[in-house]
C-alpha positions in Angstrom: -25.5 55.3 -62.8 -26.2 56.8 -59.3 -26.2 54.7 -56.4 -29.3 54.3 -54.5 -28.5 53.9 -50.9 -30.7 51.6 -49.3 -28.3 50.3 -45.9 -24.9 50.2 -46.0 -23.9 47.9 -43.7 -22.6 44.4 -42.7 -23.4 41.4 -40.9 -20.9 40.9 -37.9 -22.4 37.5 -36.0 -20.4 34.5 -36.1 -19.5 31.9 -33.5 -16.1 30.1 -32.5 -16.7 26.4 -32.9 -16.4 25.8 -29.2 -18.9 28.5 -28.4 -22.6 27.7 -27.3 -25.9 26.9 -29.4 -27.5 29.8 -29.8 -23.9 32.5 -29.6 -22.4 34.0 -32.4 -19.0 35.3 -31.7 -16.1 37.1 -33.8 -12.8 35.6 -32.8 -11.0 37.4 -35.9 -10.9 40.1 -37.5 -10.5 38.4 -41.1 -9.8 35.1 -43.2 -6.1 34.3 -43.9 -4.7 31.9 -46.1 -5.6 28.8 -43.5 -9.0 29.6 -43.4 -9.7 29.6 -46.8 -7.6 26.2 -47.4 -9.4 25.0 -44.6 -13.1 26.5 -45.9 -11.8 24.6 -49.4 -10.9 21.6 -47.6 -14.4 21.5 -45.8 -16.3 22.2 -49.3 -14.0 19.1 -50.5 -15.9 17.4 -47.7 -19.2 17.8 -49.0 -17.8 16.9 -52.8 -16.4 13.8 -51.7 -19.6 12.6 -49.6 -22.3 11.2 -51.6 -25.0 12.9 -49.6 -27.6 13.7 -51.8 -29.4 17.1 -50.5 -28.3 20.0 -48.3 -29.9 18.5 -44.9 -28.4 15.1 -45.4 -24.6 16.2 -46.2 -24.8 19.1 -42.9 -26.1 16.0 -40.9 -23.2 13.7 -42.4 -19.6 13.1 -41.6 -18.8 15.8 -44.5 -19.7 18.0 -41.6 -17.2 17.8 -39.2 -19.7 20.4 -36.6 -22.5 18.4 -36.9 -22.7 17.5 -33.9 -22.0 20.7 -32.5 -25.3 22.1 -34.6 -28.6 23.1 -32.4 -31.4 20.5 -32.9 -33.9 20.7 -35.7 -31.8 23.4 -37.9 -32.6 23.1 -41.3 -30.4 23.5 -44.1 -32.2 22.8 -47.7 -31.5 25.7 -49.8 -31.0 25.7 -53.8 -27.3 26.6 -55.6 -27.3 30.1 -54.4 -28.2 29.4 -50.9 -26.1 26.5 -50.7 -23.0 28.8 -52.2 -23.9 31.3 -49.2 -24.8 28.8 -46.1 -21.7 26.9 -46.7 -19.7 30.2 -46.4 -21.4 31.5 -43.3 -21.9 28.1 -41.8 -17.6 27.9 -41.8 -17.4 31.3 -40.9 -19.9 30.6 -37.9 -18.4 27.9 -36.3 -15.1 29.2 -36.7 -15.6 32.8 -35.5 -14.6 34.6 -38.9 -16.4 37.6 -39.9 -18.9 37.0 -43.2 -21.4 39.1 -45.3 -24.1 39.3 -47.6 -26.5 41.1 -49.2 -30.2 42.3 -48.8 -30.6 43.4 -51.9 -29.6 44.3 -56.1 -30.8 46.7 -58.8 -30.4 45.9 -62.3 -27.9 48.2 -64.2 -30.1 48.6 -67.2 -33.5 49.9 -65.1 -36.4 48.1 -64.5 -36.4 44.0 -64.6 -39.1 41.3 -64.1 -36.5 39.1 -62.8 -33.0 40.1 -60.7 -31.3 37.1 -62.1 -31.5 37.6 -65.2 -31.0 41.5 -65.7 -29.6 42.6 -69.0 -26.7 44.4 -68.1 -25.6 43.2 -64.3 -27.1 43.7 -60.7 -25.3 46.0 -58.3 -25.6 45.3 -54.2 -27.8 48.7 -52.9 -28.3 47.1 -49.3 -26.4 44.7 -46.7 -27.8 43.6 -43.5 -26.2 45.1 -40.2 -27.0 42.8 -37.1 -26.5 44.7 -34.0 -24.3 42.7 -31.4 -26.8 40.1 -29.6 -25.5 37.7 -27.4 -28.4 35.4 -28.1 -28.5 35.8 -31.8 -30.1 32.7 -33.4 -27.3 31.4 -35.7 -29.8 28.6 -37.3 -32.6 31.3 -37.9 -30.2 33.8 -39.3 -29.2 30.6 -41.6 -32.7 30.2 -42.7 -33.0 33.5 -43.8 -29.9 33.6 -46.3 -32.1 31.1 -48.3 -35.1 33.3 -48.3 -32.8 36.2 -49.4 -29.9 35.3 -51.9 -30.0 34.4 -55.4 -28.4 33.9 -58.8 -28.9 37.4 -58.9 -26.0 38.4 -55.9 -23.5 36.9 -58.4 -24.6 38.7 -62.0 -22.2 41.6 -61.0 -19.3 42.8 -62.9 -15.9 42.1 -61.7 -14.7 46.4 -61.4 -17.4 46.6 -58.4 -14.7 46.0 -55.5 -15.2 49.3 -53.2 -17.1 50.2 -50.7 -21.2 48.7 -49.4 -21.7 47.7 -53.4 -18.9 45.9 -53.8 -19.3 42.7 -55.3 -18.7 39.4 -52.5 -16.6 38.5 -54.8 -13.1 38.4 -57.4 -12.4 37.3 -60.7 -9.1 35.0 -60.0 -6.2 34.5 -62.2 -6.5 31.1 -64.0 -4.3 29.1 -62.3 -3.7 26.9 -59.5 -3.9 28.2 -56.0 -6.5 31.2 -57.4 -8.7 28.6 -58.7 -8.9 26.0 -55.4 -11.4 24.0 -53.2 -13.7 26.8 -52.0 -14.2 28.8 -55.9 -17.3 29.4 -57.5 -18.5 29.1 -60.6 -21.6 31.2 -62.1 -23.4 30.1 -65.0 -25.2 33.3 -66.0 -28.3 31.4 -67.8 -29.0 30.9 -63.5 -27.1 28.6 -62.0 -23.8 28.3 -59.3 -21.6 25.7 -58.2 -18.8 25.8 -55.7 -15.5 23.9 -56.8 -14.2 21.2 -54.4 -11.5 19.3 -56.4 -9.1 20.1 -59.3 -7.0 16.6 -60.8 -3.5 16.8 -61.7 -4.8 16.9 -65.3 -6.4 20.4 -64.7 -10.2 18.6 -64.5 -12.2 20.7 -62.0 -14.6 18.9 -59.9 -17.8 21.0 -58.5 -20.6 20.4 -56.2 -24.2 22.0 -56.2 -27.6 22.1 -54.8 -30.4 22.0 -56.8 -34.2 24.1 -56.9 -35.3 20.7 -56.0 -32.8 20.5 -53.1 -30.7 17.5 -54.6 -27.2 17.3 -54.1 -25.0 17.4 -57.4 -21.6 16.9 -59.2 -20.1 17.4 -62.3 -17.0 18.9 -64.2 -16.2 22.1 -65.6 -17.2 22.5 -69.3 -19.0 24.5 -72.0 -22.0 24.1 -70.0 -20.6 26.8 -68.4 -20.7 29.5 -71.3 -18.6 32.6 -71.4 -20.7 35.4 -71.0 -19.9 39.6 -71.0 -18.3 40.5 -67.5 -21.1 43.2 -67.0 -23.1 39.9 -66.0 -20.8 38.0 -64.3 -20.2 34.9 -65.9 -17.2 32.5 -64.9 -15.4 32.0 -62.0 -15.1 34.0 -58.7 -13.5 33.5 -55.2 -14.6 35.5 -52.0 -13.7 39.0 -51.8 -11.7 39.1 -48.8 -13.4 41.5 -46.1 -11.9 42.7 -42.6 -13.7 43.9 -39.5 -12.4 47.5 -38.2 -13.3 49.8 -35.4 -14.6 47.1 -32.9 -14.0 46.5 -29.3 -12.8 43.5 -27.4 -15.3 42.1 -25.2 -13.4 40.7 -21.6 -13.5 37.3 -23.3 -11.7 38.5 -26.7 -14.6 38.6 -28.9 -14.4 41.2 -31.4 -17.9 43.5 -30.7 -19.5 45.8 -33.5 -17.0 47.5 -35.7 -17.1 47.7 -39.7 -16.4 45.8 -42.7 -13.5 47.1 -45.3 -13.6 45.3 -48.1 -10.3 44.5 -49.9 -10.1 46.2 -53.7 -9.1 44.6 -56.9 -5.7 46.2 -57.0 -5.0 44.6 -53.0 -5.8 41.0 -54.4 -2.6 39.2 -55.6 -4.2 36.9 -57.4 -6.9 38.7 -59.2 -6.9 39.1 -62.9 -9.6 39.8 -65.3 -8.1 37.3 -67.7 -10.9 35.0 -68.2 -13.1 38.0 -69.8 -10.3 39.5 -71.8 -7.3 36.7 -72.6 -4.1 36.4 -72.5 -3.3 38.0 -75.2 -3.1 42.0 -75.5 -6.9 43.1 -76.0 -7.0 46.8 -75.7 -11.0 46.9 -77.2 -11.2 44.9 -73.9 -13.9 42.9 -76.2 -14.5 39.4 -74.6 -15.9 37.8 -77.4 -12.3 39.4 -78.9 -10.3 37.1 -76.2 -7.4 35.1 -76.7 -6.1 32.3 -74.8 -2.7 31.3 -75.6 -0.1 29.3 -73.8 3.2 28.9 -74.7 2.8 30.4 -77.6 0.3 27.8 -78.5 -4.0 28.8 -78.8 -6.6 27.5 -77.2 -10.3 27.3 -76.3 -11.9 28.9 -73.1 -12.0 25.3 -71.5 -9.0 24.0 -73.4 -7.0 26.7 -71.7 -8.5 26.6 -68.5 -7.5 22.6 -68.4 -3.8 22.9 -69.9 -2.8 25.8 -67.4 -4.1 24.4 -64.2 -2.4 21.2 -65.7 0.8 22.9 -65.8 1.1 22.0 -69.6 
């Protein structure tokens, strides 16, 4: 299929989490391994609490910025939202660079509804914010939740190049790819983040609801496998890295351009949980095997025993 360009850009405004109200600055040119455990750690946060919508648990002491927040920003967006604010509300306050996208097309043509395309969405745009030294971080908030859907994450794991690469990775399924600060997509229209796994391979997840409350569960069949043309499972943030900026006198990292980090430059990608363990050269998921140690399991059996370490 030919790719329709719409924009092929990025969004580059995020603020250290000393800055002012009302600045958005880049202090790093990408996320290492202490950001994420510390993005993981702050999802935890909001796991743990027992806040019981959006607003409430950025207001509470899950959020560690509250106080730091300009009055009257609003936070009360569904799972998608919630999925993208939490990301870019971490990123914000801690001067890490962060994307998203404007908008998708359905692989298979024409649909009535993004979220539920037949075949898979691809990204065709991505917002590009000129540097502004008095970009409003709340508004810019606000409009993630007027923009993102379901429909961002109903994209197959092979898009990982270029402005239509996917936000995000199929991990391997174990512990340390699978960690605080995971998604999981329910292709039937639904997305959770994960904030807690129990010695005995459990995972914990946290959501936001269409009617704004505050959820959590475990991992189960409620989460069905589905063909990886549509995304199904789980998915960690693609790793991105700002090039071609300048340093402003204060150290700020000014315009510039994403790079997006490919399958093959992931270490712990792996498109396992669509194909098995087991050799599968149809690449037929409903064909997949799960076996460990020589021993068979379900999807979710699997899924618990590894991250158990049985």
């Amino acid at each position: 299929m030919r790719l329709i360009t719409i924009v092929t850009a990025f969004l580059l405004a995020w603020s250290a989490s000393a800055s002012p109200v009302g600045q958005w600055k880049i202090a790093k040119d990408h996320w290492d391994a202490d950001d994420e455990r510390r993005f993981g750690e702050f999802v935890a946060r909001f796991g743990e609490h027992d806040c019981a919508d959006p607003g409430a648990c950025f207001r509470s002491t899950a959020n560690p910025w509250r106080d730091t927040d300009p009055p009257g920003m609003k936070m009360d967006g569904d799972c998608a939202d919630f999925i993208y604010q939490l990301r870019a509300y971490f990123a914000w306050k801690n001067g890490l660079p962060f994307s998203y996208p404007l908008y998708v097309m359905s692989r298979s043509g024409p649909t009535p509804d993004f979220r539920f395309s037949d075949a898979g969405n691809q990204v065709v745009a991505r917002l590009q914010l000129a540097w502004q030294q008095n970009t409003d971080p709340a508004k810019l908030l606000l409009d993630i939740r007027g923009t993102v859907s379901t429909a961002m994450f109903r994209i197959e794991h092979t898009f990982d190049s270029g402005y239509s690469a996917s936000d995000f990775y199929s991990p391997k399924l174990e512990r340390g790819a699978l960690r605080p600060g995971s998604i999981i997509y329910d292709a039937f229209g639904h997305v959770v983040y994960v904030f807690k796994i129990d010695p005995d391979g459990t995972i914990h997840w946290v959501d936001s609801n269409p009617d704004r409350s505050v959820t959590r569960g475990t991992f189960g069949p409620q989460f069905p496998r589905t063909a990886p043309a549509i995304g199904g499972g789980f998915w960690n943030w693609r790793p991105i890295r700002l090039v071609d900026y300048t340093k402003a006198p204060d150290g700020t990292l000014v315009n510039g351009r994403f790079v997006v980090a490919s399958n093959a430059e992931i270490p712990d990608y792996s498109p396992e949980q669509y194909f098995g363990t087991e050799a599968n050269p149809a690449k037929d998921w409903k064909q997949a095997r799960f076996t460990l140690r020589k021993k068979e399991f379900t999807f979710y059996e699997f899924v618990k025993a590894r991250l158990a370490g049985n």
